[in-house]
N, C-alpha and C positions, 0 to 999 in steps of 0.2 A: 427191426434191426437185423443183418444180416451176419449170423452166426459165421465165421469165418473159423476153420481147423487145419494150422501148420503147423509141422512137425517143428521141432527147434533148430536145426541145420537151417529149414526154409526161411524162419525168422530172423534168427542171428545173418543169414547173406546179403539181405537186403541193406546192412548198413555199408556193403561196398559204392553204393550209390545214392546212399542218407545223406552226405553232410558234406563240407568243406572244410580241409583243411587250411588253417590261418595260422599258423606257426610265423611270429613276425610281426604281425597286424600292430595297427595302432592301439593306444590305451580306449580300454573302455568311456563310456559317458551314461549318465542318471543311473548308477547301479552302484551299491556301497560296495566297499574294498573286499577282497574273498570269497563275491557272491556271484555268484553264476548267472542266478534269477530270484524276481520274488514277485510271488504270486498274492496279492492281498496282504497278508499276514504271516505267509510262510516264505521262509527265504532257504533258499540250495545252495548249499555251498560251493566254491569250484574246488575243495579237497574231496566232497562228495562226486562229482564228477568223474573225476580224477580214479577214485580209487573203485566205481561202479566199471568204468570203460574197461579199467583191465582187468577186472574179474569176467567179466565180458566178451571181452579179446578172448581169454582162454577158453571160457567154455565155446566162441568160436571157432576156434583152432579145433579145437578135440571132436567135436559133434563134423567138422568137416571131413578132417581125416578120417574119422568113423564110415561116415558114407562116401569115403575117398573123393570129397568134391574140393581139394584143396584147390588154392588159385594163387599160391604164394602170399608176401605178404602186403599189408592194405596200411595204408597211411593213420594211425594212429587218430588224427584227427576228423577222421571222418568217423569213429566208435564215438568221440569225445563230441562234434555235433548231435550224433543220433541219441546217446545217452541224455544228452543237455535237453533236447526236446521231448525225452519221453518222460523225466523226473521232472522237468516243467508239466503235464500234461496230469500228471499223479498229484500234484499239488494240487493243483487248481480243482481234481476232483474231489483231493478233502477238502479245499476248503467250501465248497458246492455240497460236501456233503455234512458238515458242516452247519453252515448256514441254513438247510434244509430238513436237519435231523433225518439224513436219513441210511441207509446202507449200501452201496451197490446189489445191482440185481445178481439171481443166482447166475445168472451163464457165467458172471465173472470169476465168482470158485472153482467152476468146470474147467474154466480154461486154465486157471492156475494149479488143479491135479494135474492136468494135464500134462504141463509143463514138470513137475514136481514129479510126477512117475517118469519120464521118457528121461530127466537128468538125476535119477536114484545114486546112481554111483559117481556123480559127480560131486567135491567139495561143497559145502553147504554155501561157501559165498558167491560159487560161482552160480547155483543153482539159483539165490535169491537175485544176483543179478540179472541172472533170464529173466525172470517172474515179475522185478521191479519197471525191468527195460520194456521186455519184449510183449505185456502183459499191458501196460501204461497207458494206451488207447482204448482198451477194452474196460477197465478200471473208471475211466472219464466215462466212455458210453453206460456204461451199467450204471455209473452213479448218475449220467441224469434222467436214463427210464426209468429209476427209482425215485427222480424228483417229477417226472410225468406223473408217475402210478399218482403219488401225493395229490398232485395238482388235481386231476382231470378224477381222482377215483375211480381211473381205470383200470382193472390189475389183470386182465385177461394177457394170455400166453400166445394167441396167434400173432402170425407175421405182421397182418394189419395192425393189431394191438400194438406189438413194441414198437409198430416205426411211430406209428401216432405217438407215444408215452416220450420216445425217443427226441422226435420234432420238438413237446412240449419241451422239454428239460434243455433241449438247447435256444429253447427261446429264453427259458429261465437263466439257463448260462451268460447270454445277450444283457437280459437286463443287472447283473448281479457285475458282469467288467461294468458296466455303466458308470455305477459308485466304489468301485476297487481297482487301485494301479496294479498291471502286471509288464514287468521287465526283465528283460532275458539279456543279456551280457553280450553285444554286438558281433563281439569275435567269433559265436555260433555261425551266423545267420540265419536267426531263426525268424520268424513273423509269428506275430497272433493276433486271425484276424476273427472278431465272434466266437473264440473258442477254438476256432480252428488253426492249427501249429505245421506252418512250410517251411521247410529249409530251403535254402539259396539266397533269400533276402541281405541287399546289403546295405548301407546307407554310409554316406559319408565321416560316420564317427571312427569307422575300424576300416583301414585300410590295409590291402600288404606291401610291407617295404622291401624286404628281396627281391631276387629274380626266382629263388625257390617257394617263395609264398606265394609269391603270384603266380609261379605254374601251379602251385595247390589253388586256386582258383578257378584260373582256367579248368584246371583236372577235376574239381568239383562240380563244374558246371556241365558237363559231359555224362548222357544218357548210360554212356558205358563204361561210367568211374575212371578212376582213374590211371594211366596210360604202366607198364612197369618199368619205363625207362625212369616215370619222374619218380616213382615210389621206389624205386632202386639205389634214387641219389641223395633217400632220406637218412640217418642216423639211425643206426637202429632201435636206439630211446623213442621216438617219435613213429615206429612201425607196429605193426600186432601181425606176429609170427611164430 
C-alpha cells in the first residue's frame, strides 16, 4: 500500500471538487428517516454529518488562510458529500474490523499524529474532524491489511508485503458486502462499489428541483468545482467561509 503524507490545507482542499451539491433534491429511498447511511449494523446520522462538515469547514478556512491559499467561499454541500463518504468509509471499517477481530495497521496511527500535531492549536472538534474525515480512507485501508495480515499470516513491512495483505483484505471486504446491506442517502451521490466509495453517482431516486440545485449539479460535475458566480448566489447558511 502506498503510504501517501499531506499536510492538512492539501487535504481539507480537495473537498472543493469532492461532492455535489443537492440542496433541493428529491426525498430519499431504502434509507431510514435521520440517516445519512448504514453500513451493515452501524447507521450515520445526517445530524452527524451535519455537525462533522462544519467543524470541517472551519478548520478549512483556518489551515488555508494560514498558508494564504484561500479561494473564497465553496458550497457547503460539497464538505457535507465529502464528509458523508469518508464517515461511510469509517463505518464499514469497523465494521470489517469487527467482524475480523482485528485493529488497523500501524501507518494508520502515524497518520493520525500527524494530523493531531500540525492542527495542535486548533479546537479539539475541529481537529477530530480532520482525523475522522480526512484520515477515513486510510482507517478502511489499515483495517483490511490488518484483515490480510490474519488471513494470509503474512505480517512482513515491505511494499510487496502490504499491497499483497492489502489486495487480501479487500477481497475479504468483497465477500463480507456479499451478506451485509450498505446505503448511503442518495442526495450525497455517493456509490459503493467492492468497498470502493465515488462521488457523482446519481440515480433517479434524488433529483434536483431548482434551477439553483441543478446548477449545484452541473457545478458538481465540473473537474474544476465549482464556478463563483453559482456559489455566490448561494445563502450564506449553505456556503463554508
Amino acid at each position: 500500500m502506498t503510504r501517501t503524507r499531506r499536510n492538512p490545507a492539501s487535504v481539507v482542499a480537495v473537498v472543493a471538487v469532492a461532492g455535489l451539491l443537492l440542496s433541493g433534491c428529491g426525498t430519499s429511498v431504502g434509507i431510514h428517516p435521520g440517516a445519512a447511511a448504514n453500513i451493515g449494523g452501524e447507521t450515520v446520522s445526517m445530524s452527524t454529518i451535519d455537525d462533522t462538515a462544519k467543524s470541517f469547514c472551519k478548520a478549512y478556512v483556518k489551515q488555508s488562510q494560514t498558508q494564504q491559499q484561500a479561494s473564497g467561499p465553496l458550497p457547503m454541500g460539497t464538505f457535507r458529500s465529502y464528509v458523508a463518504s469518508s464517515l461511510a468509509q469509517r463505518a464499514l471499517g469497523r465494521e470489517l474490523a469487527d467482524a475480523y477481530d482485528v485493529q488497523p495497521a500501524g501507518d494508520y496511527d502515524r497518520q493520525v499524529a500527524q494530523y493531531q500535531a500540525a492542527l495542535a492549536s486548533s479546537p479539539a472538534s475541529e481537529r477530530e474532524a480532520v482525523v475522522q474525515v480526512a484520515a477515513a480512507q486510510a482507517y478502511l485501508q489499515n483495517v483490511q491489511v490488518a484483515i490480510g495480515q490474519r488471513l494470509t499470516g503474512n505480517t512482513g513491512t515491505s511494499n510487496s508485503d502490504v499491497k499483497a495483505q492489502l489486495q487480501r483484505g479487500e477481497v475479504a471486504t468483497q465477500d463480507w458486502l456479499k451478506d451485509h446491506d450498505v446505503s448511503i442517502d442518495p442526495v450525497f451521490g455517493i456509490d459503493v462499489d467492492g468497498g470502493k466509495f465515488t462521488t457523482g453517482h446519481r440515480d433517479q431516486t434524488s433529483y434536483a428541483l431548482s434551477a439553483l440545485a441543478r446548477g449545484g449539479v452541473e457545478a458538481g460535475s465540473s473537474a474544476n468545482g465549482p464556478p463563483s458566480s453559482y456559489t455566490s448566489a448561494l445563502p450564506a447558511s449553505q456556503t463554508c467561509q
